[in-house]
C-alpha distance (Angstrom), angle and dihedral (degrees) to the residues before:
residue distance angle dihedral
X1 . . .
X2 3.54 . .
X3 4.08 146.5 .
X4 3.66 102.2 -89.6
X5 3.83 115.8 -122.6
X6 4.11 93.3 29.8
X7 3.39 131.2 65.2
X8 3.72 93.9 -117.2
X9 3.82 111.6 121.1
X10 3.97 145.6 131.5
X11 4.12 141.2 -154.2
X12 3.69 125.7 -117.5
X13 3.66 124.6 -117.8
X14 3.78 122.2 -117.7
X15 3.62 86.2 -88.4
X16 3.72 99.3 49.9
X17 3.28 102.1 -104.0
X18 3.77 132.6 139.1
X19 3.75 141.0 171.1
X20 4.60 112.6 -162.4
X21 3.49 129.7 173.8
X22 3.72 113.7 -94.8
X23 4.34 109.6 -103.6
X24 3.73 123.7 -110.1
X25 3.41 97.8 -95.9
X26 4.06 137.2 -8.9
X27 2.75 145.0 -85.3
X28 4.11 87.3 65.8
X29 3.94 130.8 173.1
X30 3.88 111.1 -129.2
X31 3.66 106.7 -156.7
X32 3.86 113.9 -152.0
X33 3.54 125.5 -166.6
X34 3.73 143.9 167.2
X35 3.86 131.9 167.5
X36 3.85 108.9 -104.5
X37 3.71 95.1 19.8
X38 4.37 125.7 86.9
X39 3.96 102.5 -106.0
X40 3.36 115.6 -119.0
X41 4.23 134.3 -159.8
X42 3.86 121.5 -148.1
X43 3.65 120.3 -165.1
X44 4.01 113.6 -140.9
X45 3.72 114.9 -165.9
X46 3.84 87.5 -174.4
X47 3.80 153.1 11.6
X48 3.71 108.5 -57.3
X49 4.15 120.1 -177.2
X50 3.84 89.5 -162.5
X51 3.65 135.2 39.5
X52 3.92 124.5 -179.6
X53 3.48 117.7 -161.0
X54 3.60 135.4 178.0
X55 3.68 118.1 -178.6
X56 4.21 119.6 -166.7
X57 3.26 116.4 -115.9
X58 4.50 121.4 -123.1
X59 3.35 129.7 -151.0
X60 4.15 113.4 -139.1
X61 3.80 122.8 -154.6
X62 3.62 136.4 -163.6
X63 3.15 124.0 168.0
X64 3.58 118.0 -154.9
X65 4.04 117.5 -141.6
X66 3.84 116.2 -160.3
X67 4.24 123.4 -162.6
């Protein structure tokens, strides 16, 4: 996830968890992303200790055509 507009950003543990700097100023776009799952932006307007987030997860196909 990461502060979007800045390059500021951090990985979850296996758990989920995450601990980021706070942004510059609110309100501030967290980006969250995860491969397999839709990504999703929250919009904090202040400091929060605890975020929950649940992200839904996609299904991608490709289907391969042989001659």
């Amino acid at each position: 996830m990461y502060w979007e507009g800045t390059t500021i950003g951090v990985a979850a543990d296996v758990d989920g968890n995450f601990e980021i700097i706070e942004p510059a100023q609110y309100p501030s776009n967290l980006v969250v992303s995860f491969i397999g799952y839709q990504s999703d932006t929250i919009t904090l307007n202040s400091y929060r200790k605890t975020i929950n987030i649940k992200l839904t997860s996609v299904v991608v196909w490709h289907i391969y055509q042989y001659d």
